[in-house]
C-alpha positions in Angstrom: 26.2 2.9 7.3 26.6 6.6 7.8 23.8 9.3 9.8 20.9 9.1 8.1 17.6 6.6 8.2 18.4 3.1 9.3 16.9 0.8 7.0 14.1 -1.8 9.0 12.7 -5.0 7.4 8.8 -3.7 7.4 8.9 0.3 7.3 7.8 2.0 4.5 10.3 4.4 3.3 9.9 7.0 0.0 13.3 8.5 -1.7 13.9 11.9 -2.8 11.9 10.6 -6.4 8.9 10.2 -4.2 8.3 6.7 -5.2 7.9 4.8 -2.1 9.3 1.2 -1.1 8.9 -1.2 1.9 12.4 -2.5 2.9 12.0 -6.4 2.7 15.6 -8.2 3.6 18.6 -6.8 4.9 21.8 -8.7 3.9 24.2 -7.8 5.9 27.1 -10.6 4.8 26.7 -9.0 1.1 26.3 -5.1 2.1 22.6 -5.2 0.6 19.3 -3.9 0.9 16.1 -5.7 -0.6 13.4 -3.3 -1.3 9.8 -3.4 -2.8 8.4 -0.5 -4.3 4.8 0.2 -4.0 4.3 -0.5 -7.8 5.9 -4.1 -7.4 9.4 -3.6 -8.5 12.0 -5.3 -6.5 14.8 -3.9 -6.2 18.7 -3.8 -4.3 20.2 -1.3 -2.8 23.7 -1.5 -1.4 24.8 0.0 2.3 26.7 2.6 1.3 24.3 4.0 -1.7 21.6 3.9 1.1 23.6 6.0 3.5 23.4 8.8 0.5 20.0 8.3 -0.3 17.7 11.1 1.0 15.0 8.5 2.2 12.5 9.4 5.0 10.2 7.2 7.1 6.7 6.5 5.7 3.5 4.8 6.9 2.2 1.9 5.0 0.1 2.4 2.2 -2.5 0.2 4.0 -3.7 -3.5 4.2 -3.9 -4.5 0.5 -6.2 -7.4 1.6 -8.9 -5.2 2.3 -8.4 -3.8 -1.3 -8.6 -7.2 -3.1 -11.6 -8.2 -0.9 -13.4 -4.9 -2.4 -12.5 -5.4 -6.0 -13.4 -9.8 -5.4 -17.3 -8.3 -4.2 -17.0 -5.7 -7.3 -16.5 -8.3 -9.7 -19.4 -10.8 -8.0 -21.7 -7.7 -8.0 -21.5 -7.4 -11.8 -22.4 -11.5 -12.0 -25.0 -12.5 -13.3 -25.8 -15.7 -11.7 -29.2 -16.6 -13.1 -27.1 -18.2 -16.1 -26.0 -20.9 -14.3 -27.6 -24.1 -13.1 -26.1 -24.7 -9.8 -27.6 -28.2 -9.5 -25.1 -30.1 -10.6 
C-alpha cells in the first residue's frame, strides 16, 4: 500500500463520493479489501485501488441495535391487542 489511510477491520471510512463504508476483512494473501457500505452493499476493493482512493476516517454511524429496538416498540405501539385472546 502507498501513503494514505490504512485500511482497519472496524473503522468507518467515506470516499471522495461521500458514501461511507465500514471496512469488514482484509485479505492480505489475495491483495483485497472487503467493505460494507452504510446502505448494505458489499463490496471489494483491491490494495492498490485503495492506496488511490481519497478515503478519510469516519465515526460509526451508531449502534443500529438501538435503532431496531425503536422501530420493534413503534410497531407494538400501533397494536391493537384487545383482538386477541391470549388464553390459549
Amino acid at each position: 500500500m502507498a501513503i494514505g489511510i490504512t485500511p482497519i477491520v472496524g473503522n468507518w471510512y467515506q470516499g471522495a463520493d461521500e458514501l461511507r463504508f465500514e471496512v469488514v476483512a482484509l485479505d492480505e494473501d489475495e491483495g483485497i479489501i472487503e467493505i460494507h457500505y452504510f446502505d448494505g452493499e458489499l463490496d471489494e476493493v483491491e490494495f492498490d485501488v485503495w492506496s488511490q482512493m481519497r478515503v478519510e476516517h469516519v465515526s460509526s454511524p451508531g449502534d443500529w441495535a438501538d435503532v431496531c429496538d425503536e422501530l420493534a416498540q413503534d410497531d407494538l405501539d400501533d397494536t391493537d391487542f384487545a383482538d386477541f385472546d391470549l388464553r390459549s
